[in-house]
C-alpha positions in Angstrom: 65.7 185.6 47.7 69.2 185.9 48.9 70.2 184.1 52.1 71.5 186.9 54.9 75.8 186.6 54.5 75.4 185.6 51.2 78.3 187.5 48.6 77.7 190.3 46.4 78.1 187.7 43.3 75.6 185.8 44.8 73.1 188.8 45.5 74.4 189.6 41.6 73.4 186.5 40.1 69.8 186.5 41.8 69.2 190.4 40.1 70.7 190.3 37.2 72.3 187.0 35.8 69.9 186.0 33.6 70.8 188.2 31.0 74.4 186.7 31.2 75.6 183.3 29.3 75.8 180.6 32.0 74.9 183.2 34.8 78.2 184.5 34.4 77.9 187.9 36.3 82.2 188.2 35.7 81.4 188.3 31.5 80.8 191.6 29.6 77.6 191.7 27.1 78.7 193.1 24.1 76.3 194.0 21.5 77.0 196.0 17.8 74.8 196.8 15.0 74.8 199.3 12.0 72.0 202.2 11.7 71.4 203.1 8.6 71.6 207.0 9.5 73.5 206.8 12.6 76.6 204.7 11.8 78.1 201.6 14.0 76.5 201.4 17.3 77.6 199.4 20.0 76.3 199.1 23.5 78.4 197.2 26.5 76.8 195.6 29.5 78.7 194.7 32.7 78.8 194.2 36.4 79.8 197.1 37.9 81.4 196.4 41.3 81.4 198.5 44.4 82.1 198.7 47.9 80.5 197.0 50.1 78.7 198.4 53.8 79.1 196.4 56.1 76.8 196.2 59.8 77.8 195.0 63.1 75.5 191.6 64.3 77.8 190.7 66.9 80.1 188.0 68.1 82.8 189.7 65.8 80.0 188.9 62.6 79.3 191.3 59.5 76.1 190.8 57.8 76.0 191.2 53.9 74.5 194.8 52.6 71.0 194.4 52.0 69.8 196.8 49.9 71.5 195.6 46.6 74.6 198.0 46.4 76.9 195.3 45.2 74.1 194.8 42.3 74.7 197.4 39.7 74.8 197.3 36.0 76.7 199.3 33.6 75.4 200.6 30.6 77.8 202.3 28.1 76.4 203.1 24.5 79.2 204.2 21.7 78.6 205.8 18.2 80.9 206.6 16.1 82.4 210.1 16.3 80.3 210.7 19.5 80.7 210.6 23.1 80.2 207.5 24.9 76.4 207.5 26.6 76.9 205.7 29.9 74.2 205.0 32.9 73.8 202.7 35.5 70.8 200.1 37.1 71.1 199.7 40.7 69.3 197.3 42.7 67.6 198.7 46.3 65.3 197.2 48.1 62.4 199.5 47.3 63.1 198.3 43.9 65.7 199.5 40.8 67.6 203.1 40.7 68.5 204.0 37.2 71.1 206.5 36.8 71.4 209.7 35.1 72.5 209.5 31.7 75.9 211.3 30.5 75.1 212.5 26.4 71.9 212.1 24.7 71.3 208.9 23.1 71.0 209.2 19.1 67.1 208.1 18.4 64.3 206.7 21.4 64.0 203.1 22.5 61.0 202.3 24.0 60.7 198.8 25.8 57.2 196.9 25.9 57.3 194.3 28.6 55.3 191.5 28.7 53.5 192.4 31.5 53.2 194.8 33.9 51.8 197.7 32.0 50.7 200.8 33.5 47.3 202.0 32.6 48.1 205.8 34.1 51.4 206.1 31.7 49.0 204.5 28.8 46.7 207.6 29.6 49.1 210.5 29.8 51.2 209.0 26.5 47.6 209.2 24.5 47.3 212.8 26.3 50.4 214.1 25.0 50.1 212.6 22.0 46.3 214.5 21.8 47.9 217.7 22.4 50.0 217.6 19.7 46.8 216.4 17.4 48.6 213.0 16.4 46.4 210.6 18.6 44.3 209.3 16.1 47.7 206.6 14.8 46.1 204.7 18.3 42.5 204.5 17.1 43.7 204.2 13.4 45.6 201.0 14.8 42.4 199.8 17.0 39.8 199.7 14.6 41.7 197.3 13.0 40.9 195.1 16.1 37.7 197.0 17.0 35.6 198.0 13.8 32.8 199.5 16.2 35.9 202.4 17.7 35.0 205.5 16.8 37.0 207.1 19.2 39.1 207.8 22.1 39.5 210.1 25.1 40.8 209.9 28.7 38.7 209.9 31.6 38.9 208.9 35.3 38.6 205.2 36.4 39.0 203.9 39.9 40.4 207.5 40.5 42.8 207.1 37.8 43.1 208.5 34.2 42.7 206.0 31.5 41.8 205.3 28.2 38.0 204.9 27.2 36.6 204.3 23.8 33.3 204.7 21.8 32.2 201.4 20.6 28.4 203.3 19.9 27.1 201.9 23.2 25.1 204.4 25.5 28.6 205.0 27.5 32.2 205.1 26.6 33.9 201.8 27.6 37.3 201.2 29.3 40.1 200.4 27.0 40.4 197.1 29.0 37.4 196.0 29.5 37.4 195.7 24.8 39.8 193.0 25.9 43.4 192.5 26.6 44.2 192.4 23.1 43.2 196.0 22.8 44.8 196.9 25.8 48.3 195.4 24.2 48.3 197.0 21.0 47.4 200.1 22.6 50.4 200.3 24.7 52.3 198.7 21.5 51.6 201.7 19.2 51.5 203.9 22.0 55.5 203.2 22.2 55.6 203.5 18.5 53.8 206.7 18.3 56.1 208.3 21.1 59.4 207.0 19.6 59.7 208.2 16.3 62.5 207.4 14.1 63.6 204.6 17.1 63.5 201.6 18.3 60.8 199.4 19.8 61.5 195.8 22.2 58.8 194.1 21.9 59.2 191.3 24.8 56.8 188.3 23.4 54.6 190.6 21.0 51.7 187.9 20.9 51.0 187.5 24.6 47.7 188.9 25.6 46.5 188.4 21.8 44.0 185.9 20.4 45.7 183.7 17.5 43.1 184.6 15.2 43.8 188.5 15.8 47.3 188.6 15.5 47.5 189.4 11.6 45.1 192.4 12.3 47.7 193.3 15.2 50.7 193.3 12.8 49.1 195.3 10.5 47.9 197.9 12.9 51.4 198.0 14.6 53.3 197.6 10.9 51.4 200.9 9.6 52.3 202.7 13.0 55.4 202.1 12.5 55.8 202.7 8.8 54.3 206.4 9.2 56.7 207.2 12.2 59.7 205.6 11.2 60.0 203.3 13.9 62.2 199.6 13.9 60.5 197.2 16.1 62.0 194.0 17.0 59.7 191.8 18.9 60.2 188.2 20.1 58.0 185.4 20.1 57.4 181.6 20.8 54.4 181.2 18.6 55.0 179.7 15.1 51.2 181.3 14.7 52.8 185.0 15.3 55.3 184.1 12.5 52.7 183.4 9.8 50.6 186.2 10.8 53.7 187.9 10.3 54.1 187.0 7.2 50.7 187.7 5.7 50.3 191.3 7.1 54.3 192.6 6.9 55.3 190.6 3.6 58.9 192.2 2.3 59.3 194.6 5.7 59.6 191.4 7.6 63.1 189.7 8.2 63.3 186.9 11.2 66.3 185.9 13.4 66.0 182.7 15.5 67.8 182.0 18.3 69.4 178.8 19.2 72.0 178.7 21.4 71.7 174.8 22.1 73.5 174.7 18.3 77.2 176.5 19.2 78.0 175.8 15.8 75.2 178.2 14.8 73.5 179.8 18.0 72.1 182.2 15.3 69.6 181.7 12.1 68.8 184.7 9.9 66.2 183.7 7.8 66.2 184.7 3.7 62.5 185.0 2.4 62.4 181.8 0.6 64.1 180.2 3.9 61.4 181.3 5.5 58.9 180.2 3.2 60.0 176.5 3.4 59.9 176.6 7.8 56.5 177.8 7.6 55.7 175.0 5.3 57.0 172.1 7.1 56.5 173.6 11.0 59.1 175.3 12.1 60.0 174.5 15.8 59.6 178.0 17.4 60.3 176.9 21.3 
């Protein structure tokens, strides 16, 4: 937590500089790739500065703002031939303001975090998913963890909508209570199914998933994804993931490791064969 006085780097750093290189909050993230439909895409992350209020304590003292104005991140995505789509993440302390954004992005992203899912947005995705009769990708994608799934609908739990299933028992069963592995892929294809032709994160895809499952989880999210035209990247610290990877996504697979201990090559991009051979003799993953 920042100390009372402390500077708006400071309060920056705490929010936000972990997603720069050395906690550098003064650096700009720059980020480019090329879309196959959509051209060269580029997306620029900064520190946006602004002014700071500043309260009376006495004895001729300010005190530092404390609701996070100085912490603000600008977002500015460029396409070729398009106008700029820019938007902004402030930090408050009830919690993080996003702005509005100026132009319309050109395809969805949808983020799955790690944790922190929410059960309610699980339940009214599926819903609008049901109304337009293409809910049954999620139960297509959880029989391959659940056999027994016949089917899925939303009812109320602890006062809240969420997902139940059929398993054949004498009542339908919570999605979570089939596990946390069901839960997780749910919310997976979930972001797949309401994305189509975009892109999924996929913030340490096997957490929440038993080893011996996780090749049933890449197919189920793999066909997903194949019938709505989605490109996931996930990240993960399991050498496990990797090979279950392997076996269930075969030639739609391509892996990008991360090592920016090496600065002579903080990036590896893996050829099949490559591959092959650091599956072979244990790739270190961590």
């Amino acid at each position: 937590m920042t100390q009372p006085g402390a500077s708006p780097s400071d309060w920056a750093t705490t929010r936000f500089g972990h997603i720069f290189h050395k906690l550098d909050t003064g650096t700009t993230i720059n980020v480019e790739g090329q879309h196959s439909e959509q051209g060269k895409l580029s997306i620029e992350i900064s520190l946006a500065s602004h002014g700071r209020t500043k309260l009376p304590l006495g004895d001729g003292q300010d005190a530092a703002p404390i609701n996070g104005s100085d912490a603000t991140l600008r977002y500015v995505f460029r396409q070729s031939g398009r106008q700029a789509v820019e938007t902004t993440l402030r930090c408050t302390a009830d919690g993080f303001d996003a702005s509005e954004q100026r132009g319309l992005p050109p395809f969805p992203v949808s983020i799955v975090a790690t944790r922190n899912g929410n059960v309610r947005e699980d339940a009214d995705r599926f819903s609008a998913l049901r109304r337009r009769k293409e809910h049954e990708v999620v139960r297509d994608a959880l029989q391959k963890i659940e056999p027994r799934l016949t089917n899925l609908e939303i009812n109320s739990g602890r006062g809240e909508p969420m997902i139940f299933g059929d398993i054949g028992l004498l009542e339908l069963v919570p999605l979570n209570v089939m596990g946390e592995g069901m839960v997780r892929v749910a919310r997976l294809v979930l972001s797949i199914a309401t994305s189509p032709k975009g892109v999924v994160l996929v913030d340490e895809i096997e957490n929440g998933v038993h080893h011996s499952a996780m090749e049933k989880v890449w197919k189920a999210i793999h066909a997903a994804a194949t019938v709505r035209g989605v490109q996931i990247f996930a990240t993960t610290h399991s050498l496990e993931c990797i090979h279950a990877a392997r076996r269930a996504v075969e030639d739609d697979l391509r892996l990008i490791r991360l090592q920016p201990h090496v600065p002579s090559r903080p990036v590896v991009d893996y050829t099949e064969e490559a591959l092959a051979g650091a599956i072979e003799f244990g790739m270190e993953v961590r």
